[in-house]
Backbone as JSON Lines, residues from 0, in Angstrom:
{"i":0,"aa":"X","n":[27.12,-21.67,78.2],"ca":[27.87,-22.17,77.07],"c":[29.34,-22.03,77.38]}
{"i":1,"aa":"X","n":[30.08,-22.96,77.13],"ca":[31.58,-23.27,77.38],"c":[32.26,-22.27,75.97]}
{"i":2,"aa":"X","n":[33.19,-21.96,76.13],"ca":[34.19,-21.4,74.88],"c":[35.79,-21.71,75.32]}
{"i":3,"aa":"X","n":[36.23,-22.9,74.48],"ca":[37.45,-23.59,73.92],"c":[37.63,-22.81,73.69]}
{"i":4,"aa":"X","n":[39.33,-22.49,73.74],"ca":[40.44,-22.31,73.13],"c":[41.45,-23.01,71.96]}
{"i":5,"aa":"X","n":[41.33,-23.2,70.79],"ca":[41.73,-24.21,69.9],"c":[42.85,-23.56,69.58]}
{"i":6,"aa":"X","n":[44.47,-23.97,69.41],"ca":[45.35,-23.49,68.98],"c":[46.06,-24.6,67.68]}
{"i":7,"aa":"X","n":[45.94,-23.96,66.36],"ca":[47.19,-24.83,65.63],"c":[47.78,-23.89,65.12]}
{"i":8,"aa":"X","n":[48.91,-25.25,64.63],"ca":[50.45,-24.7,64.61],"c":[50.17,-24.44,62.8]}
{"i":9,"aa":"X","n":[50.81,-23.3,61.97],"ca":[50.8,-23.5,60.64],"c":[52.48,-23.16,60.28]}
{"i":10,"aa":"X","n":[52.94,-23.88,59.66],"ca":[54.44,-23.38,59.76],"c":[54.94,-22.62,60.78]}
{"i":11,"aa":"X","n":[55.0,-21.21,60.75],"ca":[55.63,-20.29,61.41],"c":[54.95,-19.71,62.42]}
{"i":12,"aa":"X","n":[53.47,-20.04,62.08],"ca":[52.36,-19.08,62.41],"c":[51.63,-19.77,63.42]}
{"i":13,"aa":"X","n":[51.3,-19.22,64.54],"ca":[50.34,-19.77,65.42],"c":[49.05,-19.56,65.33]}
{"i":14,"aa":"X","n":[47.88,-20.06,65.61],"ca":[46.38,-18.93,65.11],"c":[45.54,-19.59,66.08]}
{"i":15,"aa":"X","n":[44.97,-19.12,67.1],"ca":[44.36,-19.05,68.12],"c":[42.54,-18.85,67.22]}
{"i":16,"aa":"X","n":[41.88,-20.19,67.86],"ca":[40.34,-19.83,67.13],"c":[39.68,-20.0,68.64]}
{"i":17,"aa":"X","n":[38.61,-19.68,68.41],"ca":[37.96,-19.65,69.52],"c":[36.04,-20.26,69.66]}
{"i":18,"aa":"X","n":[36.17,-21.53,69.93],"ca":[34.89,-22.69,69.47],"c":[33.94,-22.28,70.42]}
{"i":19,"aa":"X","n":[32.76,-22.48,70.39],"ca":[31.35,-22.43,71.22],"c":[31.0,-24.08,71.3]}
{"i":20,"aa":"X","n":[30.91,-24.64,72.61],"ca":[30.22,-25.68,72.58],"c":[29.23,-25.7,73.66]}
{"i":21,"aa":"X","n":[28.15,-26.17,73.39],"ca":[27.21,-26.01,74.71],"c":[27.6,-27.17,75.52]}
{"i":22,"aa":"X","n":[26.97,-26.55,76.59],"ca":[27.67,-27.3,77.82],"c":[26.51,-27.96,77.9]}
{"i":23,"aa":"X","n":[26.51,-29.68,78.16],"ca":[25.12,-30.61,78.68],"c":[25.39,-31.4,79.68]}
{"i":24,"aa":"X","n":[24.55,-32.13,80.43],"ca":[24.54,-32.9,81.25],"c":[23.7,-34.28,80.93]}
{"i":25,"aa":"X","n":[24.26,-35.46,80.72],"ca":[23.12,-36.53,80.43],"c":[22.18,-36.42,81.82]}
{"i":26,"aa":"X","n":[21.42,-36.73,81.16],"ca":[19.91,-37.5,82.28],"c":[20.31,-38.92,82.71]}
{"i":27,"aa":"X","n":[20.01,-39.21,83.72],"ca":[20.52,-40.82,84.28],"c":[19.51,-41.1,85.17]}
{"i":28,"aa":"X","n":[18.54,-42.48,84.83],"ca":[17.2,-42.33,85.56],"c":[17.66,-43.52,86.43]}
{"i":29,"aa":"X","n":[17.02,-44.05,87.38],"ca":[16.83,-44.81,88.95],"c":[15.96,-45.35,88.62]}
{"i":30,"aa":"X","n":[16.21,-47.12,88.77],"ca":[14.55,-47.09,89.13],"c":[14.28,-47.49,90.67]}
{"i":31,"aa":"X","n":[12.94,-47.35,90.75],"ca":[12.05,-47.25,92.12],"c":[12.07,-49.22,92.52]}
{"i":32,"aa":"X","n":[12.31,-49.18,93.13],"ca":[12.02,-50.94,93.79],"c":[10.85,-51.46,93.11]}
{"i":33,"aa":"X","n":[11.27,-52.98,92.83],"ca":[10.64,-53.4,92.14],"c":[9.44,-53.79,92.85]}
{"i":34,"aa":"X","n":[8.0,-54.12,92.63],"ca":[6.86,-54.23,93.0],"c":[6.54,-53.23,93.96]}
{"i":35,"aa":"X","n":[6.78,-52.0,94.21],"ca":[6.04,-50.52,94.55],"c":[5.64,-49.7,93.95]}
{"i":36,"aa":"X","n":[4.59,-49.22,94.12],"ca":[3.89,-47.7,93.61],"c":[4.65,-46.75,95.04]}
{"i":37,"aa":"X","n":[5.17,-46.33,94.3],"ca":[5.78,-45.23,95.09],"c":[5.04,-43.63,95.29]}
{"i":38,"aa":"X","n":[4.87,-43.42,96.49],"ca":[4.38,-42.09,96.56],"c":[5.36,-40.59,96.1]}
{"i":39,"aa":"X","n":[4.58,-39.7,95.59],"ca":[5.32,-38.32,95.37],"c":[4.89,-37.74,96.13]}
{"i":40,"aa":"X","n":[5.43,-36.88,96.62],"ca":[5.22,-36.01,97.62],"c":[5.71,-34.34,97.1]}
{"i":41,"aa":"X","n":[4.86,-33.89,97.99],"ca":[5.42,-32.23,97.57],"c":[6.19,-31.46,98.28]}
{"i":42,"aa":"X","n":[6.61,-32.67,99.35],"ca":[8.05,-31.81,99.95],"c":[8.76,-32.84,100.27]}
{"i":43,"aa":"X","n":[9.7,-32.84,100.95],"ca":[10.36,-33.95,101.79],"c":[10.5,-34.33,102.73]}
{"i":44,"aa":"X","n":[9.09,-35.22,102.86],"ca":[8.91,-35.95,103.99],"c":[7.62,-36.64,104.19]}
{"i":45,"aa":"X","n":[6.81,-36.94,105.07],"ca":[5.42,-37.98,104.7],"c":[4.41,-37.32,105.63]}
{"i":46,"aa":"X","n":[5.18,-36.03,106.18],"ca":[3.4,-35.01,105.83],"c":[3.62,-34.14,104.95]}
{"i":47,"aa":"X","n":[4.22,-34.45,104.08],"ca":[3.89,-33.39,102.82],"c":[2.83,-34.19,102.42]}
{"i":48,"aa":"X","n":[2.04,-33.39,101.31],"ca":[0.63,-34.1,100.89],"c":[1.12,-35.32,99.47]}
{"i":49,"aa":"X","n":[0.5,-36.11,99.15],"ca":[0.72,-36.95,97.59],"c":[0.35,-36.08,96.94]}
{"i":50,"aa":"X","n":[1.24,-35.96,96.0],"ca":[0.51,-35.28,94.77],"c":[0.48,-35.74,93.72]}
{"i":51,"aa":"X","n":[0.94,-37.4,93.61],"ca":[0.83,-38.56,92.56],"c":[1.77,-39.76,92.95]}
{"i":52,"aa":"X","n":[1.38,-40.64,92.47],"ca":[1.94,-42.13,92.72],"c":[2.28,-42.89,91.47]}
{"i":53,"aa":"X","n":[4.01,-42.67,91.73],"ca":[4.21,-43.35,90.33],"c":[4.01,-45.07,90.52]}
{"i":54,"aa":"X","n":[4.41,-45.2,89.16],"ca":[3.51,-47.02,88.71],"c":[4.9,-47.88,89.16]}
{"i":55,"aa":"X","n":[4.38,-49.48,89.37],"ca":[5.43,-50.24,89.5],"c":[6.05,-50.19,87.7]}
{"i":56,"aa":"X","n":[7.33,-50.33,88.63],"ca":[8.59,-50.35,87.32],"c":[9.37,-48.92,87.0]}
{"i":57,"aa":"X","n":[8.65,-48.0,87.73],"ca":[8.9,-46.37,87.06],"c":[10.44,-46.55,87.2]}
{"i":58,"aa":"X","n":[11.0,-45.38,86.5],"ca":[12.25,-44.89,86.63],"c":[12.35,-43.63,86.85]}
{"i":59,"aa":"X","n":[13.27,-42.81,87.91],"ca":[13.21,-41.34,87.61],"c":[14.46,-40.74,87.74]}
{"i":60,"aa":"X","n":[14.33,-39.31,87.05],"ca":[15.78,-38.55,86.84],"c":[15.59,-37.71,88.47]}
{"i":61,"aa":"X","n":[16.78,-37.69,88.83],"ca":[17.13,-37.23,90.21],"c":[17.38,-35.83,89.82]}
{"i":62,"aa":"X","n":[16.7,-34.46,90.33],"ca":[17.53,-33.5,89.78],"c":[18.07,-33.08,90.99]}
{"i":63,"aa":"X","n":[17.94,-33.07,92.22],"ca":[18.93,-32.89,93.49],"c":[18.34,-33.19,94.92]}
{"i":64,"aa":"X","n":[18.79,-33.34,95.45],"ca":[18.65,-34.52,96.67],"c":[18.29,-33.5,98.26]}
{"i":65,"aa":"X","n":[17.95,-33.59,99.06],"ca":[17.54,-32.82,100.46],"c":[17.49,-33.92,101.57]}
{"i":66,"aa":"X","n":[17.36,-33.45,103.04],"ca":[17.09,-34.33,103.65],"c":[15.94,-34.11,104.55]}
{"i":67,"aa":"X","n":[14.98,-35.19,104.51],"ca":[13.85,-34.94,105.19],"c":[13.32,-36.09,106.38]}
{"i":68,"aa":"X","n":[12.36,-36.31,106.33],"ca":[11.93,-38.08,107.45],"c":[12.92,-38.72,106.74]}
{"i":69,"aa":"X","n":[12.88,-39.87,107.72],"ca":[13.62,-40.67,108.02],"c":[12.61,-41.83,107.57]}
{"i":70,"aa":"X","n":[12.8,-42.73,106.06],"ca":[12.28,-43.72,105.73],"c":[13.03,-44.92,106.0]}
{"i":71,"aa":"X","n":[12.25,-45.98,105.85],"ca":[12.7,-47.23,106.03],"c":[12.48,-47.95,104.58]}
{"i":72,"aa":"X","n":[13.04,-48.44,103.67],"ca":[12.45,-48.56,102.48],"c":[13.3,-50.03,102.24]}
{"i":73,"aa":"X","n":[12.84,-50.33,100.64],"ca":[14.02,-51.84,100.37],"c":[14.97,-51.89,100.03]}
{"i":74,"aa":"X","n":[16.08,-50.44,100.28],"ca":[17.02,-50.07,99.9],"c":[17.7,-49.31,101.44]}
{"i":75,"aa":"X","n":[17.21,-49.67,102.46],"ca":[17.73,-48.91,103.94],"c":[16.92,-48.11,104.73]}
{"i":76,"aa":"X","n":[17.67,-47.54,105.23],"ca":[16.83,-46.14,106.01],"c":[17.61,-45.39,105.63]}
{"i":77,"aa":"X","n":[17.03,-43.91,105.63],"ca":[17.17,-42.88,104.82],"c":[16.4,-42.11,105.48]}
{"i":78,"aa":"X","n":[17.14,-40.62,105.31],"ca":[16.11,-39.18,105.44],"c":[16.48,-38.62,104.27]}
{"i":79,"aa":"X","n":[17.22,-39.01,103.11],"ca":[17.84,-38.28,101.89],"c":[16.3,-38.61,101.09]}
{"i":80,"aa":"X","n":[15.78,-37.39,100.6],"ca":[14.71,-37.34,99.45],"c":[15.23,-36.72,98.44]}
{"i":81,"aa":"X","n":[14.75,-37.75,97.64],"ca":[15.23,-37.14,95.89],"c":[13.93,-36.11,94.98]}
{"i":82,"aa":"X","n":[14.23,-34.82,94.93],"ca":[13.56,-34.1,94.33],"c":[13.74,-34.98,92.89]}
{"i":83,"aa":"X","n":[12.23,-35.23,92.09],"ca":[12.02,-35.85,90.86],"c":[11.59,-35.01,89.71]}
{"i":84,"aa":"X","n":[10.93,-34.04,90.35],"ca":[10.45,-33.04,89.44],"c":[9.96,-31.44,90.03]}
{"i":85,"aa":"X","n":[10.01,-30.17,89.51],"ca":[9.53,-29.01,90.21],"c":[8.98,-29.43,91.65]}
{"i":86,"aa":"X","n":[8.82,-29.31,93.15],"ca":[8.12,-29.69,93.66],"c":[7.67,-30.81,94.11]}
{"i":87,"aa":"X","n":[8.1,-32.25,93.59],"ca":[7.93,-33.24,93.65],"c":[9.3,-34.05,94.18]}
{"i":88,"aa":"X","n":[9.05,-34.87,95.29],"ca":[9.98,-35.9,96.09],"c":[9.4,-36.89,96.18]}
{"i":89,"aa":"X","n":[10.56,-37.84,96.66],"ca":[10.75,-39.23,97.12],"c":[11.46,-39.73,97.53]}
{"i":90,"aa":"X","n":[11.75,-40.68,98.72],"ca":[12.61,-41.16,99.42],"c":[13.34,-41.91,99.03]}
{"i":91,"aa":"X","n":[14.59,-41.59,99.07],"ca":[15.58,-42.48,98.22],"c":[15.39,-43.95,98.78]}
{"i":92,"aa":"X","n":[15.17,-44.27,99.92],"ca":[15.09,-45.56,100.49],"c":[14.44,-46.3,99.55]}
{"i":93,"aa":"X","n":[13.37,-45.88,98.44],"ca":[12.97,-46.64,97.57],"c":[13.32,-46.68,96.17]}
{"i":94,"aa":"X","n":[14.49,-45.84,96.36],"ca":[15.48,-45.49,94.65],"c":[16.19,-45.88,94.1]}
{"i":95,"aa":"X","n":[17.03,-47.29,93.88],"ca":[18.01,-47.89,93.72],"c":[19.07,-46.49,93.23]}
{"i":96,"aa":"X","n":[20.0,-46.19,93.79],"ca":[20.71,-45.19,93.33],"c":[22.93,-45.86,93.35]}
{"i":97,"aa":"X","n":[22.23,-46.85,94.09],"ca":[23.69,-47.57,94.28],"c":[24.62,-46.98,95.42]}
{"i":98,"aa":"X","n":[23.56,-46.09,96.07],"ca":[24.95,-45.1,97.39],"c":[24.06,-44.65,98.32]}
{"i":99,"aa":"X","n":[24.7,-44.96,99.51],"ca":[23.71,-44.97,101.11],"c":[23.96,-43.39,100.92]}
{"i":100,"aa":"X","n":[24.64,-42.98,100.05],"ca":[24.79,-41.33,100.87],"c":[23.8,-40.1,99.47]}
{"i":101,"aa":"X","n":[24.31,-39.03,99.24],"ca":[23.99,-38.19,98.14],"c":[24.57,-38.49,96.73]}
{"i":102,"aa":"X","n":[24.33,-38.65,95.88],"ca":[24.39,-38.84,94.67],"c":[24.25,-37.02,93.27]}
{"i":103,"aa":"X","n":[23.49,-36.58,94.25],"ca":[23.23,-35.61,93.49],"c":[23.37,-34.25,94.26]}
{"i":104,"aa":"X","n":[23.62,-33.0,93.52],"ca":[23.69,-31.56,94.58],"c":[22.65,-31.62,95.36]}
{"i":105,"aa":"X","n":[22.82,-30.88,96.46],"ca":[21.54,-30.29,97.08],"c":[20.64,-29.21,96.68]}
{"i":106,"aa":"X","n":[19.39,-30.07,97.19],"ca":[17.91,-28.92,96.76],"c":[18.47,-27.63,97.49]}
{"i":107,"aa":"X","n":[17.89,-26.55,96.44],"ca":[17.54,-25.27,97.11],"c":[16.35,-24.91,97.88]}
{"i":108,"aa":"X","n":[15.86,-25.46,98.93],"ca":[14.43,-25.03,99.4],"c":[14.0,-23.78,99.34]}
């Protein structure tokens, strides 16, 4: 949680308050190329095992990015995998993200 400093002026008097605002981050989802079922994977790269296949059209929230194989996808080549969820990746090569490079912090492995 963030804590502002708010200062106004009252005539003579200065008065210092002190606000709580929580600190957020919007969600901003990607979507996956159009006409693929995209594989998830449980690490980053394509011997990690599937551990689900999202649907054509999906969209997903990026929560931080790693680098793993080297895909070829309809968006480039790439070894940048986008962690999607706990445990779960995907190769950005199939992410529309708008940037050949990182977009998001790096995973903690």
């Amino acid at each position: 949680m963030a804590v502002d400093n708010v200062e106004e002026a009252t005539g003579d008097e200065q008065t210092t308050t002190m606000t709580a605002a929580a600190t957020t981050t919007a969600v901003h989802y990607y979507p996956v190329a159009p006409g693929y079922r995209l594989n998830v994977r449980s690490g980053p790269g394509t011997s990690y095992p599937i551990v689900r296949v999202l649907a054509e059209g999906a969209q997903v929230a990026i929560l931080c990015q790693t680098p793993g194989t080297t895909v070829t996808g309809p968006y480039g080549t790439t070894n940048i995998w986008d962690c999607i969820y706990s445990g779960e990746y995907v190769s950005d090569a199939y992410v529309k993200t708008g940037s050949d490079g990182y977009i998001r912090p790096r995973c903690a492995l």
